[in-house]
N, CA, C and O atoms as a printed pandas DataFrame, in Angstrom:
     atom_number atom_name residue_name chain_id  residue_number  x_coord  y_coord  z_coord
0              1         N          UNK        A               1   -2.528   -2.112   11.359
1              2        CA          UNK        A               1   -3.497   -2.175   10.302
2              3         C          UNK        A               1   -3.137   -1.195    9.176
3              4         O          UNK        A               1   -3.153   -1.536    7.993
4              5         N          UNK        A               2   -2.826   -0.021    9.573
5              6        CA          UNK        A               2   -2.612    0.812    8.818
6              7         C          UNK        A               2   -1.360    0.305    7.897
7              8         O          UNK        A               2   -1.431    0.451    6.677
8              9         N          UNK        A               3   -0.110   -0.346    8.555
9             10        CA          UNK        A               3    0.912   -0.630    7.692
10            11         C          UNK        A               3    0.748   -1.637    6.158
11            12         O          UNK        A               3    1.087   -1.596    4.975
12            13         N          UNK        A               4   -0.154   -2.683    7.301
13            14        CA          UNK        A               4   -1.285   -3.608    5.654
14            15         C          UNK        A               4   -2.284   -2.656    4.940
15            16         O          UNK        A               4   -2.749   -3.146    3.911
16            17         N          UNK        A               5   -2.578   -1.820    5.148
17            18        CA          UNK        A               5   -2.789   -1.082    4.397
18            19         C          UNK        A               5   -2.269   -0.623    3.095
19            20         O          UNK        A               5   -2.630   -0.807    1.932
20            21         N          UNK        A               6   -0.834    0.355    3.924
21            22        CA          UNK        A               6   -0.148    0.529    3.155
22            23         C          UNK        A               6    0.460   -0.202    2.072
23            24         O          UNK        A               6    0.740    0.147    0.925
24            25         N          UNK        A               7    0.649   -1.659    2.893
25            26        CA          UNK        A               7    1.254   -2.553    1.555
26            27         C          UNK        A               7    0.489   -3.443    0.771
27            28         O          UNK        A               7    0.920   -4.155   -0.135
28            29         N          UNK        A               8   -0.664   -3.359    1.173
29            30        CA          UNK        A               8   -1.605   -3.618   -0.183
30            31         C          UNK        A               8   -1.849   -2.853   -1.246
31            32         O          UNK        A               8   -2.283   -3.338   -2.291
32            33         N          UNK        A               9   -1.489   -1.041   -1.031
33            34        CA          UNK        A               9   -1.332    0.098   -2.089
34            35         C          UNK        A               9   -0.511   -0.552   -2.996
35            36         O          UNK        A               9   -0.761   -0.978   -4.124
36            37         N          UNK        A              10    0.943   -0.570   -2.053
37            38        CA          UNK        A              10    2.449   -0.682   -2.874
38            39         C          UNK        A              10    2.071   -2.557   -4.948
39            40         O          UNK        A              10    2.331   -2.751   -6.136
40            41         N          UNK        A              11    1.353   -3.185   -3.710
41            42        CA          UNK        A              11    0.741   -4.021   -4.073
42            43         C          UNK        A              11    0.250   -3.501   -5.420
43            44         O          UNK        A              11    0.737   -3.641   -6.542
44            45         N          UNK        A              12   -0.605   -3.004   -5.099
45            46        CA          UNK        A              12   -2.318   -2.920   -5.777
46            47         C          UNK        A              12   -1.305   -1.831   -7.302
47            48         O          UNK        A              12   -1.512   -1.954   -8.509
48            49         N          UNK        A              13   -0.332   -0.926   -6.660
49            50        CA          UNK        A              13    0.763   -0.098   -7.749
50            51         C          UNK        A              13    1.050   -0.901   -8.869
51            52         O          UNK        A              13    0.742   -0.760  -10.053
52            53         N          UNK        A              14    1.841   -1.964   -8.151
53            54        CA          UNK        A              14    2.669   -2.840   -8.450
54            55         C          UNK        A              14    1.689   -3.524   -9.913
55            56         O          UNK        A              14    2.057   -3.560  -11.087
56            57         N          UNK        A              15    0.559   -3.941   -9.405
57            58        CA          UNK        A              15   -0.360   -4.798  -10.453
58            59         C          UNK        A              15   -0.799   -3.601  -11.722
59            60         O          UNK        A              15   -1.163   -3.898  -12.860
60            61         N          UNK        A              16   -0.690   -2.583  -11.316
61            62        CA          UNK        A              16   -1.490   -1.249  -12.471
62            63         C          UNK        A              16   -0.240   -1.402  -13.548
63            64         O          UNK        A              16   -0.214   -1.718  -14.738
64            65         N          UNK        A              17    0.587   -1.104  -12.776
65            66        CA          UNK        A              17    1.971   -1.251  -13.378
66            67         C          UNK        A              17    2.502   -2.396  -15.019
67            68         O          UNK        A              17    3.074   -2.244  -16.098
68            69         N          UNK        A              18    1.766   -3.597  -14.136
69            70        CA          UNK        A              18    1.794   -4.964  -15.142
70            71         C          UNK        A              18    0.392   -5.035  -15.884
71            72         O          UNK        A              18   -0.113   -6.145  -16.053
72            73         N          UNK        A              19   -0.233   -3.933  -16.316
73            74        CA          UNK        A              19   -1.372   -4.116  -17.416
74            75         C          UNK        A              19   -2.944   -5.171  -16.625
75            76         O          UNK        A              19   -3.849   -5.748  -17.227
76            77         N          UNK        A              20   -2.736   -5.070  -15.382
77            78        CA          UNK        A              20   -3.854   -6.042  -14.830
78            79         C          UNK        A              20   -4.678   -4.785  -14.730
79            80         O          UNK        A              20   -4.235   -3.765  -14.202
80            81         N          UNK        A              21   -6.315   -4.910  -15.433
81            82        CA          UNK        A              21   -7.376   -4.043  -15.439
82            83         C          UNK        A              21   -8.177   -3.377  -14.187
83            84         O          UNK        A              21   -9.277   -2.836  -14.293
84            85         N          UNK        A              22   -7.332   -3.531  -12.827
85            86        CA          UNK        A              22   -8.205   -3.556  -11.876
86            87         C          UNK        A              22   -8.025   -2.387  -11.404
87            88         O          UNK        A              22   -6.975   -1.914  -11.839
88            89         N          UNK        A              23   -8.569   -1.707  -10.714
89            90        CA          UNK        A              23   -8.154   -0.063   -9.837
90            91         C          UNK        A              23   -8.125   -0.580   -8.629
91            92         O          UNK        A              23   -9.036   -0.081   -7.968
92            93         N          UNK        A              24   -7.376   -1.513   -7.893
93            94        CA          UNK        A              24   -7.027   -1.955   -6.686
94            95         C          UNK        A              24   -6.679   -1.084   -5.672
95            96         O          UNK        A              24   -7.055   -1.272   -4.515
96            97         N          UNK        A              25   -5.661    0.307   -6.166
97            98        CA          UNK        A              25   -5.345    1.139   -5.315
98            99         C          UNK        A              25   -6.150    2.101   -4.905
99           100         O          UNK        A              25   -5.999    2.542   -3.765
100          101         N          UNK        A              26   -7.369    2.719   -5.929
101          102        CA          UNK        A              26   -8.726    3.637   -5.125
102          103         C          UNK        A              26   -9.482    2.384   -4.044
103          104         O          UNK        A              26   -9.969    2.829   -3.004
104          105         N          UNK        A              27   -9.582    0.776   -4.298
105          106        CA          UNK        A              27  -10.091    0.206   -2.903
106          107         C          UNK        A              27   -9.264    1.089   -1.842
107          108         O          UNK        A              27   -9.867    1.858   -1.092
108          109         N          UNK        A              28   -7.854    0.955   -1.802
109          110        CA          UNK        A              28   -7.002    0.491   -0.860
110          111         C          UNK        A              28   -7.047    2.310   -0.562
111          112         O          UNK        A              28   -7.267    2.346    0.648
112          113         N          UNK        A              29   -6.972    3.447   -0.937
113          114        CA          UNK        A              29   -7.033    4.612   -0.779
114          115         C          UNK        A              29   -8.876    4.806    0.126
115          116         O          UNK        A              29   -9.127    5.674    0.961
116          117         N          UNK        A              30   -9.389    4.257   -0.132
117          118        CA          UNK        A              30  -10.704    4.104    0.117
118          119         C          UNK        A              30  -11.138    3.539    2.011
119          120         O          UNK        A              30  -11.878    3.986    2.887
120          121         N          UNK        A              31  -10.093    2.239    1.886
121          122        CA          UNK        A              31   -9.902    1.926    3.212
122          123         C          UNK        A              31   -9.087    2.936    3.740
123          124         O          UNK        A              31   -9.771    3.644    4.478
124          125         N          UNK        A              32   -7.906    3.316    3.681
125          126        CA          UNK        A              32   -7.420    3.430    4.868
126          127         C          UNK        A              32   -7.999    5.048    4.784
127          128         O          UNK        A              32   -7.309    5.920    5.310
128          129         N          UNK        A              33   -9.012    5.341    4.250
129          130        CA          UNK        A              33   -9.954    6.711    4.910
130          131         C          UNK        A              33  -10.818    6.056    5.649
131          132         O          UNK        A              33  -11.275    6.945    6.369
132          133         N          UNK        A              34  -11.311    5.119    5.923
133          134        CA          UNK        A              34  -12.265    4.441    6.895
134          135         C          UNK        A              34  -11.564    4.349    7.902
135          136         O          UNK        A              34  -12.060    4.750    8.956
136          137         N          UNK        A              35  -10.364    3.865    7.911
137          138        CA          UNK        A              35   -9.663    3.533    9.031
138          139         C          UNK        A              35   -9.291    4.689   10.021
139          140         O          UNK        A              35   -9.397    4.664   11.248
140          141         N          UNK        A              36   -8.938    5.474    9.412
141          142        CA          UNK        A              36   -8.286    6.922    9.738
142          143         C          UNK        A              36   -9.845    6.954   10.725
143          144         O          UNK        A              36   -9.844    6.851   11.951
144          145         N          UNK        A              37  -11.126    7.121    9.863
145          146        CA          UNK        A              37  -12.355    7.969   10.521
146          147         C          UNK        A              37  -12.362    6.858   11.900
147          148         O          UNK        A              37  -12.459    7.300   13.045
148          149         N          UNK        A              38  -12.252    5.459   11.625
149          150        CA          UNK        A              38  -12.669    4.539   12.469
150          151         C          UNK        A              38  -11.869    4.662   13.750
151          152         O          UNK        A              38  -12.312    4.430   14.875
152          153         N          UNK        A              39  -10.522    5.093   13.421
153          154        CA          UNK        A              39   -9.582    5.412   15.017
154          155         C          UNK        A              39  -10.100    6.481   15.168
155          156         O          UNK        A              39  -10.833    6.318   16.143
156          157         N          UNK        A              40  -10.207    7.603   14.792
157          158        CA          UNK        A              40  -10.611    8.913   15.362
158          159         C          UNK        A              40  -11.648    9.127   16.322
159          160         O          UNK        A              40  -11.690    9.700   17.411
160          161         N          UNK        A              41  -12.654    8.375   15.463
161          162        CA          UNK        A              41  -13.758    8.081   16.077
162          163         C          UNK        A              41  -13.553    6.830   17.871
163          164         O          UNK        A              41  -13.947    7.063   19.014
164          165         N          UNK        A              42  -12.933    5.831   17.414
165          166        CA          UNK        A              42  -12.483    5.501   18.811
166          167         C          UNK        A              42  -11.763    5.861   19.629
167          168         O          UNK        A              42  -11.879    5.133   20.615
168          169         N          UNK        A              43  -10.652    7.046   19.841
169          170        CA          UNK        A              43  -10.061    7.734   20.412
170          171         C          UNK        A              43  -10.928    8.331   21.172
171          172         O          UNK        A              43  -10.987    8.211   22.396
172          173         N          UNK        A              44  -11.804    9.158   20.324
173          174        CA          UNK        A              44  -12.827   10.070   20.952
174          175         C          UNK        A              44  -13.862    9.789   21.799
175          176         O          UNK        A              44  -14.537   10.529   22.515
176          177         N          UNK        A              45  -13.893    8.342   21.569
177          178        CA          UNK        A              45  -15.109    7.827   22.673
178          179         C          UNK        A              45  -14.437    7.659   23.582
179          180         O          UNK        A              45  -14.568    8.559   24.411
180          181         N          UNK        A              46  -13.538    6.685   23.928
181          182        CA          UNK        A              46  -12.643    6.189   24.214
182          183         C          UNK        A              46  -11.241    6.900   25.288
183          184         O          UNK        A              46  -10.518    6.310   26.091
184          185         N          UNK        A              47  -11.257    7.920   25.007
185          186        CA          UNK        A              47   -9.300    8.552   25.378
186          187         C          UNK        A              47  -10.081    9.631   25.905
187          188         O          UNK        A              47  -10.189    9.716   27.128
188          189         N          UNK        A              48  -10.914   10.876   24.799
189          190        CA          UNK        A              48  -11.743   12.109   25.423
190          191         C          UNK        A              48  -11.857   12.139   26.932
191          192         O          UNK        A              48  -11.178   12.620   27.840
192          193         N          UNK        A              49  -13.301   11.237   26.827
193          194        CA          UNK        A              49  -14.050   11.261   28.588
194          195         C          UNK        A              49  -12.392   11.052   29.650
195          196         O          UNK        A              49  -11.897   11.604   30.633
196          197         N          UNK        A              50  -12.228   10.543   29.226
197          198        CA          UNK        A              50  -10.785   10.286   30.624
198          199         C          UNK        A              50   -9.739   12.041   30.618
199          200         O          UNK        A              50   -8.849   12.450   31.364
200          201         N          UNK        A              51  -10.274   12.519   29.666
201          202        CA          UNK        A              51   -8.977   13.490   30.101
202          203         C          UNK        A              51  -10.497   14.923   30.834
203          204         O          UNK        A              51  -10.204   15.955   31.438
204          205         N          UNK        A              52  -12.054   14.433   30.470
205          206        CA          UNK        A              52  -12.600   14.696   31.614
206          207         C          UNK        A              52  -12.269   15.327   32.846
207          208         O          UNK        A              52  -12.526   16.506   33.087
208          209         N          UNK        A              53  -11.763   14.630   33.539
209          210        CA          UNK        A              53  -11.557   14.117   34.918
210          211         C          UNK        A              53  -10.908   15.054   35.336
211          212         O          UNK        A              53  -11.094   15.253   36.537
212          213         N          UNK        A              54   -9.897   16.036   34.633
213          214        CA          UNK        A              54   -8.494   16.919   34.529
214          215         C          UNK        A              54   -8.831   17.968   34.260
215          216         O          UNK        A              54   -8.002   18.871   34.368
216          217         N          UNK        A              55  -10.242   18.284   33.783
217          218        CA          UNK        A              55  -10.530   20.077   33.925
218          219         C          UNK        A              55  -10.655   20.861   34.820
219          220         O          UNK        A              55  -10.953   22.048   34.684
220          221         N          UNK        A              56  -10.390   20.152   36.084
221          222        CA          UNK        A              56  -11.066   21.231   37.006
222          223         C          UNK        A              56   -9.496   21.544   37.782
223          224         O          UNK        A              56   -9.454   22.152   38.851
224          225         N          UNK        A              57   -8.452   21.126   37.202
225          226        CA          UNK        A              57   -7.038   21.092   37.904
226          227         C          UNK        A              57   -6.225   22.305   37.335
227          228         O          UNK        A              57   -5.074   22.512   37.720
């Protein structure tokens, strides 16, 4: 996900570049900070509790 990410930036560059009026790349800077929070956040639910199990070793 993160890599489509990335190449919707390169993208979104690409169009600023050719005079198209849009700020495509603050969307695309915009997502992949959601994304970032959205794995973090599932790691932590997710990966955390299991390493649980390993404190008392």
């Amino acid at each position: 996900m993160m890599t489509d990410i990335r190449n919707l930036q390169e993208f979104s560059l690409y169009i600023q570049k050719n005079d198209v009026k849009f700020d495509l790349f603050s969307v695309t800077k915009e997502m992949e900070k959601k994304v970032s929070v959205f794995t973090l956040m599932f790691l932590a639910k997710h990966i955390y509790p299991s390493f649980m199990y390993f404190k008392f070793i």
